[in-house]
mmCIF file of the N, C-alpha and C atoms, coordinates in Angstrom:
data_MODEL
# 
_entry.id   MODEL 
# 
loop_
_atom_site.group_PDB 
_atom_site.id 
_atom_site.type_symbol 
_atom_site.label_atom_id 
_atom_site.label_alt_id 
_atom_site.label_comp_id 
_atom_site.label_asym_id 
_atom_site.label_entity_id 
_atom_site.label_seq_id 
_atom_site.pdbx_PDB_ins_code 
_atom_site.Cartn_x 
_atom_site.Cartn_y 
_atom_site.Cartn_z 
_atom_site.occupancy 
_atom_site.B_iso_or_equiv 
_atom_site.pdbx_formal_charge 
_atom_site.auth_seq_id 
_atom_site.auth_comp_id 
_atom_site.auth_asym_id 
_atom_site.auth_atom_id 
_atom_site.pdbx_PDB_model_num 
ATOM 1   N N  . UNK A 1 1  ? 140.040 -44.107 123.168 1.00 0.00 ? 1  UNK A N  1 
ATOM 2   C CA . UNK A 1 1  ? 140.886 -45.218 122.789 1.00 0.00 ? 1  UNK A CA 1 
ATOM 3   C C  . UNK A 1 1  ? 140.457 -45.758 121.446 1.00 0.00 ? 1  UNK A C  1 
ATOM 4   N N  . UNK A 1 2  ? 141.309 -46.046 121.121 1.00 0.00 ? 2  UNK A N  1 
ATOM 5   C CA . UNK A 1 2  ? 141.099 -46.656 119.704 1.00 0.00 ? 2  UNK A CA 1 
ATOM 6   C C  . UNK A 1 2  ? 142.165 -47.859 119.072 1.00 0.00 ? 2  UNK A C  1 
ATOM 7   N N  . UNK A 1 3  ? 141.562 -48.861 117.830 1.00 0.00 ? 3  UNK A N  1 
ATOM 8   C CA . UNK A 1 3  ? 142.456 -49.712 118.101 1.00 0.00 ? 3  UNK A CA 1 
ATOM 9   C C  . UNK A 1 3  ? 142.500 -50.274 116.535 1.00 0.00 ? 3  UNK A C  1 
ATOM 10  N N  . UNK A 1 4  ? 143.491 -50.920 115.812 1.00 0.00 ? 4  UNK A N  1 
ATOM 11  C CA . UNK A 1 4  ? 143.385 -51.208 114.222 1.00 0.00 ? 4  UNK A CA 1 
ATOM 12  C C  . UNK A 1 4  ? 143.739 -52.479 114.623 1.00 0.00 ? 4  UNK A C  1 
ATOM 13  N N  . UNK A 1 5  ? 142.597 -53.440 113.384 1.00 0.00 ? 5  UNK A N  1 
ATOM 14  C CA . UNK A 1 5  ? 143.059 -54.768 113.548 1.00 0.00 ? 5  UNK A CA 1 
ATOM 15  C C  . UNK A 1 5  ? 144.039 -55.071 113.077 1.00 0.00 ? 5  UNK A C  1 
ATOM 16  N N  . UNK A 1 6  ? 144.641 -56.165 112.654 1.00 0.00 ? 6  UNK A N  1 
ATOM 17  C CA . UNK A 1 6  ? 145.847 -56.729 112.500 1.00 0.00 ? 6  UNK A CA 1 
ATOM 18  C C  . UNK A 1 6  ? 146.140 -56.763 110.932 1.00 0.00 ? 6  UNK A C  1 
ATOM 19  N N  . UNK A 1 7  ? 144.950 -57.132 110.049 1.00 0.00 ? 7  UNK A N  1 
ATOM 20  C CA . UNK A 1 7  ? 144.859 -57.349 109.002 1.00 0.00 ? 7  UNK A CA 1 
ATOM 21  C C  . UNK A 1 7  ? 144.801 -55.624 108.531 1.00 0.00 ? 7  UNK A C  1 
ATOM 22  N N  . UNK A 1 8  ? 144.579 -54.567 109.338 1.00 0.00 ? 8  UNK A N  1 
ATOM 23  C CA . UNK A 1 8  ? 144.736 -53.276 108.959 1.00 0.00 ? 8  UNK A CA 1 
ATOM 24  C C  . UNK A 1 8  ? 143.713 -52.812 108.230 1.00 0.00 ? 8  UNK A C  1 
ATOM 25  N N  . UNK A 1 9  ? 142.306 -53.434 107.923 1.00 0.00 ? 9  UNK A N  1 
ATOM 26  C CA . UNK A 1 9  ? 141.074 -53.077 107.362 1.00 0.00 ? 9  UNK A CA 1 
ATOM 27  C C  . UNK A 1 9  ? 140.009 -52.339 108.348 1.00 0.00 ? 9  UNK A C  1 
ATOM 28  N N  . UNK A 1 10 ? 140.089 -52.400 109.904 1.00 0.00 ? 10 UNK A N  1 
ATOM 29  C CA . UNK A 1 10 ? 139.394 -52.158 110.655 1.00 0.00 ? 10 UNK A CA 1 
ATOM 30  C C  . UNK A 1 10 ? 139.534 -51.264 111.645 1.00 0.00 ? 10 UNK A C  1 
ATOM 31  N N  . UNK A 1 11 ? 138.969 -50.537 112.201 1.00 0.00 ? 11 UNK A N  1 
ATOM 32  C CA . UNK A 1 11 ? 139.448 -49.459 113.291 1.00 0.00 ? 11 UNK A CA 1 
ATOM 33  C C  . UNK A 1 11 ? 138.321 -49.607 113.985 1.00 0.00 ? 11 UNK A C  1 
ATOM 34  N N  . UNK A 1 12 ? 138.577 -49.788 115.639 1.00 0.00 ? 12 UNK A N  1 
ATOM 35  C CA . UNK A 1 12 ? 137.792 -49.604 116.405 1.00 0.00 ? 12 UNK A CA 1 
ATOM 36  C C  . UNK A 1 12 ? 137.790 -48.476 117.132 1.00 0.00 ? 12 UNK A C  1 
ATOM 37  N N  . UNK A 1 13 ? 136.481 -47.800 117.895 1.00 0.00 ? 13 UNK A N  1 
ATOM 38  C CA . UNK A 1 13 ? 136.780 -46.757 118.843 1.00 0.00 ? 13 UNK A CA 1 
ATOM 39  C C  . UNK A 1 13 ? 135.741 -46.857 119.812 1.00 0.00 ? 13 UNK A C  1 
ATOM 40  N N  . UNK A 1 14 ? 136.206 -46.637 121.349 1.00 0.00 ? 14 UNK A N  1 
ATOM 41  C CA . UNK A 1 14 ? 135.485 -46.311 122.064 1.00 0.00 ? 14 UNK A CA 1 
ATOM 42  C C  . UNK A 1 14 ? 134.392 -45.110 121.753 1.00 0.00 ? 14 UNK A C  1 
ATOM 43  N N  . UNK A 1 15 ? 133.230 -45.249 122.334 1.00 0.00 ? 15 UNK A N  1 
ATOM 44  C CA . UNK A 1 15 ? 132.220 -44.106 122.726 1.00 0.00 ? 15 UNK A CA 1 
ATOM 45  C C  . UNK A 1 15 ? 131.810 -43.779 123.914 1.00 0.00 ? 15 UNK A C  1 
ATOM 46  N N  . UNK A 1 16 ? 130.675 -42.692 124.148 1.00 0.00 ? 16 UNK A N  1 
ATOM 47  C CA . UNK A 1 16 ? 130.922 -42.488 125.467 1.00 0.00 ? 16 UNK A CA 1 
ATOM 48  C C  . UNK A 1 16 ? 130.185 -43.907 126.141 1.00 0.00 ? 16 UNK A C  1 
ATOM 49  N N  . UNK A 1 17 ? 129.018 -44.711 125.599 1.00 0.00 ? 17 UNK A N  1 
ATOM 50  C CA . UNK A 1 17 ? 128.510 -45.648 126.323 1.00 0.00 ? 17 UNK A CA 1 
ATOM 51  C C  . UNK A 1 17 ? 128.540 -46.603 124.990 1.00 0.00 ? 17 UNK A C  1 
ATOM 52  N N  . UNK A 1 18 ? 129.253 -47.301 124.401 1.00 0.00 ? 18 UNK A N  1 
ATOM 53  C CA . UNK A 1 18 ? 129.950 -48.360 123.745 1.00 0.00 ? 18 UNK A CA 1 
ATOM 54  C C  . UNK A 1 18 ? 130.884 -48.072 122.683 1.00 0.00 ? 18 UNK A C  1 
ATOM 55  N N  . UNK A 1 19 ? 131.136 -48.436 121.356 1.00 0.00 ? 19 UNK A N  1 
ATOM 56  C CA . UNK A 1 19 ? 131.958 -48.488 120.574 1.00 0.00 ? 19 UNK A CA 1 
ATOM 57  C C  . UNK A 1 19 ? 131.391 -48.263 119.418 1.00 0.00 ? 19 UNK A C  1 
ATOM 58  N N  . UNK A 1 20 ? 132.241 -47.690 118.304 1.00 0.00 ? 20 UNK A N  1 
ATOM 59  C CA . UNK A 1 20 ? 132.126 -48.025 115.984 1.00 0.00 ? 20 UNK A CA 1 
ATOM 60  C C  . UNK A 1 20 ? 133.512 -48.936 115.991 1.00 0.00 ? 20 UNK A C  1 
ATOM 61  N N  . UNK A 1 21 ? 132.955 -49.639 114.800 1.00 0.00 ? 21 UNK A N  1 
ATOM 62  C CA . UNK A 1 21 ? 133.913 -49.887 114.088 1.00 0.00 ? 21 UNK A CA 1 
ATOM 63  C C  . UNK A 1 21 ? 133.806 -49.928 112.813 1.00 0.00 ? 21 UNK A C  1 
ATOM 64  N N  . UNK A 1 22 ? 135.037 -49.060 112.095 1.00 0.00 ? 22 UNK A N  1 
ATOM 65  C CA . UNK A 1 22 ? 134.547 -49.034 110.651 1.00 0.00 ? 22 UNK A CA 1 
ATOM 66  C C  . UNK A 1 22 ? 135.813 -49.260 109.805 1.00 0.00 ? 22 UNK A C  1 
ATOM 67  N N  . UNK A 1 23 ? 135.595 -49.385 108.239 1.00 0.00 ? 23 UNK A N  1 
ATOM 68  C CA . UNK A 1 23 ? 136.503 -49.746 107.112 1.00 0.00 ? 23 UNK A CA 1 
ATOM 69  C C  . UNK A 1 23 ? 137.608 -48.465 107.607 1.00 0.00 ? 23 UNK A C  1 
ATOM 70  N N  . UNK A 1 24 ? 138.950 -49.335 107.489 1.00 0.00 ? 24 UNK A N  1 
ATOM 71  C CA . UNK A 1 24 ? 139.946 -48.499 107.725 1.00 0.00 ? 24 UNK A CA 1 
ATOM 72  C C  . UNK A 1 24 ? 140.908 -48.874 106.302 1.00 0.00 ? 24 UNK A C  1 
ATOM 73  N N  . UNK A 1 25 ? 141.352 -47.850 105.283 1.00 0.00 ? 25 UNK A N  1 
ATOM 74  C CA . UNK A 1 25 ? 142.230 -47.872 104.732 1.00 0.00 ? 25 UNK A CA 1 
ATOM 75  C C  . UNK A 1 25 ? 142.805 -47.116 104.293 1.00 0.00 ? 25 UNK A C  1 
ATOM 76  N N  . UNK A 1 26 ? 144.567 -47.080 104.077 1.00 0.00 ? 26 UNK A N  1 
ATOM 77  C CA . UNK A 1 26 ? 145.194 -46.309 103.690 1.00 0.00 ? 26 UNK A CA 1 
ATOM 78  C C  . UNK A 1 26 ? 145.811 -44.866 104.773 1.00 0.00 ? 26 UNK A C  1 
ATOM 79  N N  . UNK A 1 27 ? 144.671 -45.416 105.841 1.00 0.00 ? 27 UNK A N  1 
ATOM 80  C CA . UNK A 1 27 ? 144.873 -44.102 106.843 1.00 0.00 ? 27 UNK A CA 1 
ATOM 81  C C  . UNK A 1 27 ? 143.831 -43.461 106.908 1.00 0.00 ? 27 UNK A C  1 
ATOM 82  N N  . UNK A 1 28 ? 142.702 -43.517 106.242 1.00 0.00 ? 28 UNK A N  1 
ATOM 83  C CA . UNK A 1 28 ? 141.226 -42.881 106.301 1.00 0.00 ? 28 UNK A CA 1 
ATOM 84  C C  . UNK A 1 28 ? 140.179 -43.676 106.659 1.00 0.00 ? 28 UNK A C  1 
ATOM 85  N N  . UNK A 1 29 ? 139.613 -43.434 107.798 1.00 0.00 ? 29 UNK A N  1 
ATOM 86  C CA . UNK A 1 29 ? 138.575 -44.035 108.318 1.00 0.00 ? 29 UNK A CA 1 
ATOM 87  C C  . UNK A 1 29 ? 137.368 -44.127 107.311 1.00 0.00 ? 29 UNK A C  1 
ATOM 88  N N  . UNK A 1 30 ? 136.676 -44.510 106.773 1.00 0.00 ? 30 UNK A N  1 
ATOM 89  C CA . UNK A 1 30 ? 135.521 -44.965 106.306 1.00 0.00 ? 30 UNK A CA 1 
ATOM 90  C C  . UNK A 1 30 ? 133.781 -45.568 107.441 1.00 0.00 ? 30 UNK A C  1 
ATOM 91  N N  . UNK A 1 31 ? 133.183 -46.483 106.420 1.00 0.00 ? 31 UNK A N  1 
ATOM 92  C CA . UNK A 1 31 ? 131.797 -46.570 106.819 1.00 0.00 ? 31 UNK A CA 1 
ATOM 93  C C  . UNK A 1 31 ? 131.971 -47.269 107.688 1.00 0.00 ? 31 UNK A C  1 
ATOM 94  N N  . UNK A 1 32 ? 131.126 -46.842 108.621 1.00 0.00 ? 32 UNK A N  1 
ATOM 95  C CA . UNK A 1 32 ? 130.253 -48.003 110.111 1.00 0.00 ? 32 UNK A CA 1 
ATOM 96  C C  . UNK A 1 32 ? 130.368 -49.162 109.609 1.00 0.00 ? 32 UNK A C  1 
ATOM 97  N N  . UNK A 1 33 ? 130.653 -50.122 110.020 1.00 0.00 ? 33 UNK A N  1 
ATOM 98  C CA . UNK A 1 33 ? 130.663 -51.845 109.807 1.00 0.00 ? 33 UNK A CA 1 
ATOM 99  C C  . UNK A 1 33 ? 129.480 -51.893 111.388 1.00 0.00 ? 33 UNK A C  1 
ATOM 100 N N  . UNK A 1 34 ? 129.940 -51.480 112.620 1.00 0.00 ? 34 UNK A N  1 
ATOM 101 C CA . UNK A 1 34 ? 128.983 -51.893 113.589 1.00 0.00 ? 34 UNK A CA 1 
ATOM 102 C C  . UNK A 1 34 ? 129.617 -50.806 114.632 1.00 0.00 ? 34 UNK A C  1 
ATOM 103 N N  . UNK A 1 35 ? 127.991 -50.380 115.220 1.00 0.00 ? 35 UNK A N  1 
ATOM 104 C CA . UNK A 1 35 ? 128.066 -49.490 115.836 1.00 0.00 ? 35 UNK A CA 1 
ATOM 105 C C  . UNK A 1 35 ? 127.157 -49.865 117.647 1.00 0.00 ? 35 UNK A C  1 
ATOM 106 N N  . UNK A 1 36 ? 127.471 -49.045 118.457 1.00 0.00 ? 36 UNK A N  1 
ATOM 107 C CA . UNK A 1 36 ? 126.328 -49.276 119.587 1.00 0.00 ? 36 UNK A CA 1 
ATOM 108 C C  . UNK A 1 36 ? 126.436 -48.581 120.566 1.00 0.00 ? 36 UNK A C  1 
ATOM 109 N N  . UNK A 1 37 ? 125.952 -47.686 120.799 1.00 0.00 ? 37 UNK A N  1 
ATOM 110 C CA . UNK A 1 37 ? 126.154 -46.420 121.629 1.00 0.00 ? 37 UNK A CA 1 
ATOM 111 C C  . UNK A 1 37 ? 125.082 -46.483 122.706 1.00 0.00 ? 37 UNK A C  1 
ATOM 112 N N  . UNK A 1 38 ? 124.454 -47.702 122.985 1.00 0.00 ? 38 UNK A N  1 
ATOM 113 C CA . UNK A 1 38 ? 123.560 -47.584 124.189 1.00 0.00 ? 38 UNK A CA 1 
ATOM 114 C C  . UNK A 1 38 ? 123.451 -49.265 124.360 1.00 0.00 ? 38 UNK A C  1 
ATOM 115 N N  . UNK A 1 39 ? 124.476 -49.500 125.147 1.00 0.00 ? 39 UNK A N  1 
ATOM 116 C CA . UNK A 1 39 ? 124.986 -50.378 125.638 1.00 0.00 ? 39 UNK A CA 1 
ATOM 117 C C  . UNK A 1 39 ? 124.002 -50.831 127.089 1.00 0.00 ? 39 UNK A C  1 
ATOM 118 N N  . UNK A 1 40 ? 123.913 -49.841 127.914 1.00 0.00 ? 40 UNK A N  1 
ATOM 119 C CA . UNK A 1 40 ? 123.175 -49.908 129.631 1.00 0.00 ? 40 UNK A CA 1 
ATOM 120 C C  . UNK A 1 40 ? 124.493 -50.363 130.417 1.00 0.00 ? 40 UNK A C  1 
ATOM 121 N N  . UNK A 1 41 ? 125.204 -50.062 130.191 1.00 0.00 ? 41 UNK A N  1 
ATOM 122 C CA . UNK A 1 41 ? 126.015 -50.645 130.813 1.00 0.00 ? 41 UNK A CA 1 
ATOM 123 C C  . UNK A 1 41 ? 127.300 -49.459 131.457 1.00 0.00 ? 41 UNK A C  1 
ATOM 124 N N  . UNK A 1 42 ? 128.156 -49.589 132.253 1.00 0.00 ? 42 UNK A N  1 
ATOM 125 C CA . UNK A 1 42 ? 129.139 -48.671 132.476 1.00 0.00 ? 42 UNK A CA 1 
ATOM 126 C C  . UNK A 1 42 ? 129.825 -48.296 131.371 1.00 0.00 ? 42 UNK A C  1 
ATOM 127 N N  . UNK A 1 43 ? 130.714 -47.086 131.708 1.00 0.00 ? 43 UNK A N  1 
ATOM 128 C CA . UNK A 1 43 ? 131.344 -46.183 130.589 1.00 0.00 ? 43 UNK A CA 1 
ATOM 129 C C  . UNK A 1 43 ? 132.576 -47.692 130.389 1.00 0.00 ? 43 UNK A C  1 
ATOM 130 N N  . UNK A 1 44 ? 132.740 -47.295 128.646 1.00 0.00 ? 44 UNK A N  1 
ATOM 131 C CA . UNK A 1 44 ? 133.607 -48.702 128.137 1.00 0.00 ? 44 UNK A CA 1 
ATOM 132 C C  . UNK A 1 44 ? 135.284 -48.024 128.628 1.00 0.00 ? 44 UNK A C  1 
ATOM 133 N N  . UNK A 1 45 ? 136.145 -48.928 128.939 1.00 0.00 ? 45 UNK A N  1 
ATOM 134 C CA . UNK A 1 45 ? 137.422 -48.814 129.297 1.00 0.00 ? 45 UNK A CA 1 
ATOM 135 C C  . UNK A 1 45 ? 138.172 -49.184 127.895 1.00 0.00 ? 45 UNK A C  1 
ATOM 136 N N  . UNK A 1 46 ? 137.800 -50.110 127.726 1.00 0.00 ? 46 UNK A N  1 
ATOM 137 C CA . UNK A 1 46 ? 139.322 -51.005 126.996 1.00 0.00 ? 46 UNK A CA 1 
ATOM 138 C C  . UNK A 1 46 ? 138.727 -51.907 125.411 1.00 0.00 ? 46 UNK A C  1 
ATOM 139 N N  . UNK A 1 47 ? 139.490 -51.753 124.519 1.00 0.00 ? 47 UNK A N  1 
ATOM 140 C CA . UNK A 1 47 ? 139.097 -53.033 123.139 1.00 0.00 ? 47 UNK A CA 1 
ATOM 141 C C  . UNK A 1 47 ? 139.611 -53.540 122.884 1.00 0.00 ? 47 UNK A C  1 
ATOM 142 N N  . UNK A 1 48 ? 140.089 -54.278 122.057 1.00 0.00 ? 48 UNK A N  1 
ATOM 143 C CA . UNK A 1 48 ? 140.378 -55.435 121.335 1.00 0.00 ? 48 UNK A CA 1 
ATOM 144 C C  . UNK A 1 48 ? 140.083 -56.364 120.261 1.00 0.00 ? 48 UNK A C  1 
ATOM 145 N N  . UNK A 1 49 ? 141.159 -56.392 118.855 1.00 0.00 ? 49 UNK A N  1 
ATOM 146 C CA . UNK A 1 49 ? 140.343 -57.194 118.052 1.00 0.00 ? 49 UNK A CA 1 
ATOM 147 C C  . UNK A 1 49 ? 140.519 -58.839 118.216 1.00 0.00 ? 49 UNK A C  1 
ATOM 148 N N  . UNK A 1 50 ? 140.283 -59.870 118.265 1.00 0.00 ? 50 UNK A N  1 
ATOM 149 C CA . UNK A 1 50 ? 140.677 -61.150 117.676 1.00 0.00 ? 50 UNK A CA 1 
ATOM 150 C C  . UNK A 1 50 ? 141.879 -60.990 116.487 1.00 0.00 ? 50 UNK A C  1 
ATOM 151 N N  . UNK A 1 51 ? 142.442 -62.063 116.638 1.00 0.00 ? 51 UNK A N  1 
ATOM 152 C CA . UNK A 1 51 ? 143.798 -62.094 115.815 1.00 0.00 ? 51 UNK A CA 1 
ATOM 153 C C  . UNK A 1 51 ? 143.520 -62.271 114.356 1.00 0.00 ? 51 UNK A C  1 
ATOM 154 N N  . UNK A 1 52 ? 142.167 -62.753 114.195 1.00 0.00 ? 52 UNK A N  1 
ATOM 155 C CA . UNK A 1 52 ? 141.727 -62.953 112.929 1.00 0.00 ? 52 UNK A CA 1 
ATOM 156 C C  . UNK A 1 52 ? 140.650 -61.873 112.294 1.00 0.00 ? 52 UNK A C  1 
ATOM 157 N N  . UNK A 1 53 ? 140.484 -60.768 113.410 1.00 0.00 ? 53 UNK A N  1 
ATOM 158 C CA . UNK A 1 53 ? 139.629 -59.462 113.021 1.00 0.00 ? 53 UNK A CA 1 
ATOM 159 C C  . UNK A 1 53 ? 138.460 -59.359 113.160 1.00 0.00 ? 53 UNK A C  1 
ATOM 160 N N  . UNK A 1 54 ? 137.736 -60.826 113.542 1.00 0.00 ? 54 UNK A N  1 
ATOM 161 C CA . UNK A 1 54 ? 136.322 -60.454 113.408 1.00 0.00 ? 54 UNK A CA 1 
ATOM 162 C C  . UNK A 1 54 ? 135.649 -60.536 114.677 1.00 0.00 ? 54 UNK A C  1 
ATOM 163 N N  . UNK A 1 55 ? 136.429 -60.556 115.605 1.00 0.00 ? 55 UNK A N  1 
ATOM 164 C CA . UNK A 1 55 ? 135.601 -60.475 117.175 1.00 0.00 ? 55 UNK A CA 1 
ATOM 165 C C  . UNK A 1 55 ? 136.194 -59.156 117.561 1.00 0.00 ? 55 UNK A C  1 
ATOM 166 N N  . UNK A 1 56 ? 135.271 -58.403 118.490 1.00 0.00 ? 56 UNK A N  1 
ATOM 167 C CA . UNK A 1 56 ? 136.141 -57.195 119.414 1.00 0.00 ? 56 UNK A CA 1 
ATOM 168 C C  . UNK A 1 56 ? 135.639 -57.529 120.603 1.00 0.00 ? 56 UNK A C  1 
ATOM 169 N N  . UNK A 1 57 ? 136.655 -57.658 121.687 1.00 0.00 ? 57 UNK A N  1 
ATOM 170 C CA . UNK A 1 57 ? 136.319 -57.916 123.230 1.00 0.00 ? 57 UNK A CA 1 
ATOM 171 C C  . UNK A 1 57 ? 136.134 -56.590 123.474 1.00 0.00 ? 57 UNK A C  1 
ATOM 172 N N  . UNK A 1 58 ? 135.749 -56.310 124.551 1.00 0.00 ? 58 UNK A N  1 
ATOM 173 C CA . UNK A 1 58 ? 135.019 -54.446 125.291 1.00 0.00 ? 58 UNK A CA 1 
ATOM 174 C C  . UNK A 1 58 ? 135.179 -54.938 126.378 1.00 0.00 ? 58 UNK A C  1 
ATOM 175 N N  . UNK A 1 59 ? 135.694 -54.160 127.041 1.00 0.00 ? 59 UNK A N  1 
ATOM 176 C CA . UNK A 1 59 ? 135.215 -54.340 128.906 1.00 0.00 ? 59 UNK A CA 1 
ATOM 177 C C  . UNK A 1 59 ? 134.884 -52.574 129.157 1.00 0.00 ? 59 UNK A C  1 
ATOM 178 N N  . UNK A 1 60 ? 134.074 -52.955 130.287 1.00 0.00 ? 60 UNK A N  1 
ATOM 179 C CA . UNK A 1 60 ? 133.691 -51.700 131.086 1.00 0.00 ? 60 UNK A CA 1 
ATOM 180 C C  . UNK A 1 60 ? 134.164 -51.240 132.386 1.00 0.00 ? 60 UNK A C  1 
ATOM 181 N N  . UNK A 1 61 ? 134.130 -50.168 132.761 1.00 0.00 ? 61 UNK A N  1 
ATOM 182 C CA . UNK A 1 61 ? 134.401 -49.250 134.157 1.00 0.00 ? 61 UNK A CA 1 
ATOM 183 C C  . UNK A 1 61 ? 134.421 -50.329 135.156 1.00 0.00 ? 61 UNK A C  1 
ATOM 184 N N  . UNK A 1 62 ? 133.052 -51.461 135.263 1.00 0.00 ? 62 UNK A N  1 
ATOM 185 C CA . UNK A 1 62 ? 132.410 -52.527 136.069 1.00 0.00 ? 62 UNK A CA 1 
ATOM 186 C C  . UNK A 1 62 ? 133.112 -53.798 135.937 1.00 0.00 ? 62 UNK A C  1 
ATOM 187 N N  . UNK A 1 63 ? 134.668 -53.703 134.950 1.00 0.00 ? 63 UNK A N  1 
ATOM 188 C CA . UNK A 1 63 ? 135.125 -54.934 134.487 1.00 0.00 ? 63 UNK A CA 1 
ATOM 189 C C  . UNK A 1 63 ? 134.423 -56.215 133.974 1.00 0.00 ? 63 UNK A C  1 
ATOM 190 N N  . UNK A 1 64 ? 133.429 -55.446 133.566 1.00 0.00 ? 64 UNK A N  1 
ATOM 191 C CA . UNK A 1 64 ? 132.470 -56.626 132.614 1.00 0.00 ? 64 UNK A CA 1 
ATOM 192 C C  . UNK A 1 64 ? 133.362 -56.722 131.695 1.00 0.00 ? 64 UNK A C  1 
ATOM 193 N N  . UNK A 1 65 ? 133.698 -57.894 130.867 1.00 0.00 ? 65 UNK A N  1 
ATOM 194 C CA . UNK A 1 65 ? 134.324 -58.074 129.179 1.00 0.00 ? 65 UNK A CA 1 
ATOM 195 C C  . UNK A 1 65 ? 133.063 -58.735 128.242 1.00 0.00 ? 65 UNK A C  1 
ATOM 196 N N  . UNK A 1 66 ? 132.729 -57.952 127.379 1.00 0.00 ? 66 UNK A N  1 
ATOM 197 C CA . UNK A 1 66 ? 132.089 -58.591 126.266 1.00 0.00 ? 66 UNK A CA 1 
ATOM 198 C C  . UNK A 1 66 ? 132.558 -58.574 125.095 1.00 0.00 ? 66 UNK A C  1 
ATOM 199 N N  . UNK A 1 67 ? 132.008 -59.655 124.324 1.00 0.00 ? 67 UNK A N  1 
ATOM 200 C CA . UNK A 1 67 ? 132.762 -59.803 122.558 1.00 0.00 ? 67 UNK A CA 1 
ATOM 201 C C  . UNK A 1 67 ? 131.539 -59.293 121.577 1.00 0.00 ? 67 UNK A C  1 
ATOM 202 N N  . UNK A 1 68 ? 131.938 -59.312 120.636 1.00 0.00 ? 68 UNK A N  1 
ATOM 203 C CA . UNK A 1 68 ? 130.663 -58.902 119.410 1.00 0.00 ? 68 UNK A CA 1 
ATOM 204 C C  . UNK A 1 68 ? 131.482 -59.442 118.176 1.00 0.00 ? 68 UNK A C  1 
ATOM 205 N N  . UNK A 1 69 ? 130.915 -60.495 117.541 1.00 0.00 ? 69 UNK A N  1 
ATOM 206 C CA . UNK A 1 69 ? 131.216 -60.980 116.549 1.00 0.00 ? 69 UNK A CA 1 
ATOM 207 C C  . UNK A 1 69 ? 131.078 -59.845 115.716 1.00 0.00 ? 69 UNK A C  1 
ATOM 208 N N  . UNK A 1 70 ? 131.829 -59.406 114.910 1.00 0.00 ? 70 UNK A N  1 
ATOM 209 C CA . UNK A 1 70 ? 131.897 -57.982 113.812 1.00 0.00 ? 70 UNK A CA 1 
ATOM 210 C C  . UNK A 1 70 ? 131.139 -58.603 112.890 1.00 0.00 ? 70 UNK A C  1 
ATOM 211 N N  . UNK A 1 71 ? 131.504 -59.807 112.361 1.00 0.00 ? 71 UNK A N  1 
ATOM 212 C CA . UNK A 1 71 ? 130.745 -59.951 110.550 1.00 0.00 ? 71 UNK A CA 1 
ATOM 213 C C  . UNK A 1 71 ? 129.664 -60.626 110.943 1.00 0.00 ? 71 UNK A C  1 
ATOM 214 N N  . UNK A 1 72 ? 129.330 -61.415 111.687 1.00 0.00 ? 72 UNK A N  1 
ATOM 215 C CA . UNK A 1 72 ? 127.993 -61.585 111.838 1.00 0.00 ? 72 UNK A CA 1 
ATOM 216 C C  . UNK A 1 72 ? 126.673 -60.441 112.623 1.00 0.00 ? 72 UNK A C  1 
ATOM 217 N N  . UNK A 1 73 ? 127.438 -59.522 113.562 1.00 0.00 ? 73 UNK A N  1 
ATOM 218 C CA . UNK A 1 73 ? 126.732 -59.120 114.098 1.00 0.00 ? 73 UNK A CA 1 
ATOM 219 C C  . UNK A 1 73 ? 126.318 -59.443 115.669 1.00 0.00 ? 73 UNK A C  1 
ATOM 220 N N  . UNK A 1 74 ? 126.507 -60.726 115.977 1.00 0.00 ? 74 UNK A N  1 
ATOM 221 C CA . UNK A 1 74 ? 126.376 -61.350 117.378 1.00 0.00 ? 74 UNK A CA 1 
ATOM 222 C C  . UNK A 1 74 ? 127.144 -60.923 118.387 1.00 0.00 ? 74 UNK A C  1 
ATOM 223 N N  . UNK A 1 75 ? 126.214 -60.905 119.398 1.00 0.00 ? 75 UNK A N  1 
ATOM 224 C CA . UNK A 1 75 ? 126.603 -59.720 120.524 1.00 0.00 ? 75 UNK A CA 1 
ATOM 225 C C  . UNK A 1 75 ? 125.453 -59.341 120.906 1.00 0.00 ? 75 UNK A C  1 
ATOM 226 N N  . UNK A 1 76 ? 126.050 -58.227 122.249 1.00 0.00 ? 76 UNK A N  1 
ATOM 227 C CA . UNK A 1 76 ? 127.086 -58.554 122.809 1.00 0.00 ? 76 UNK A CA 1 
ATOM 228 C C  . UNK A 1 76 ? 126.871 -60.046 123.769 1.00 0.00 ? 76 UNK A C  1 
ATOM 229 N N  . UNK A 1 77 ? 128.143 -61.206 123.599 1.00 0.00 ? 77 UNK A N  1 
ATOM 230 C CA . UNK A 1 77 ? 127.745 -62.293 124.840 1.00 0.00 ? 77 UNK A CA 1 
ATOM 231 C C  . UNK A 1 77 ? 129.095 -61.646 126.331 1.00 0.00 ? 77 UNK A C  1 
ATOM 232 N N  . UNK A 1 78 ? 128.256 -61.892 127.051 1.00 0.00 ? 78 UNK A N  1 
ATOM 233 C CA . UNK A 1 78 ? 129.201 -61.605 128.330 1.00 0.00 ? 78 UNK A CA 1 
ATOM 234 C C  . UNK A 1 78 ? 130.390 -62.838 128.655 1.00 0.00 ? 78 UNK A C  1 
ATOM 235 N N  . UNK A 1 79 ? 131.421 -62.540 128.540 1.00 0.00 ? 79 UNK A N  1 
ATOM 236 C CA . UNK A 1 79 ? 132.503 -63.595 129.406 1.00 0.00 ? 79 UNK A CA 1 
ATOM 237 C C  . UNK A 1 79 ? 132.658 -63.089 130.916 1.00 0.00 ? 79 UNK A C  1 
# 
């Protein structure tokens, strides 16, 4: 799964045990902005950006949902 923010700069993608997200433009994926592939947690289901681009919600197999602030880095907090 995969997902482009709104503002169209960002592309997210599932991994097998979390998510990248990197510079998206023009149609060509670009550099890692934030990455995390060892989560501990169940295989990720589902993403989402914030309407303003800089949060991505994640939930897992376990219906956990977590966010990760993209430009700061903060994360993951559990809802």
């Amino acid at each position: 799964r995969q997902k482009i923010n709104k503002c169209n700069n960002r592309i997210a993608f599932l991994t097998n045990n979390g998510f990248e997200v990197r510079n998206w433009t023009a149609g060509t994926i670009g550099a890692v902005i934030r990455s995390n592939t060892s989560l501990g947690m169940g295989l990720s289901y589902g993403l989402e950006f914030s309407p303003d681009g800089n949060i991505l919600y994640m939930t897992d197999y376990n219906g956990t949902l977590y966010w990760y602030n993209i430009g700061t880095g903060a994360g993951p907090t559990v809802i």
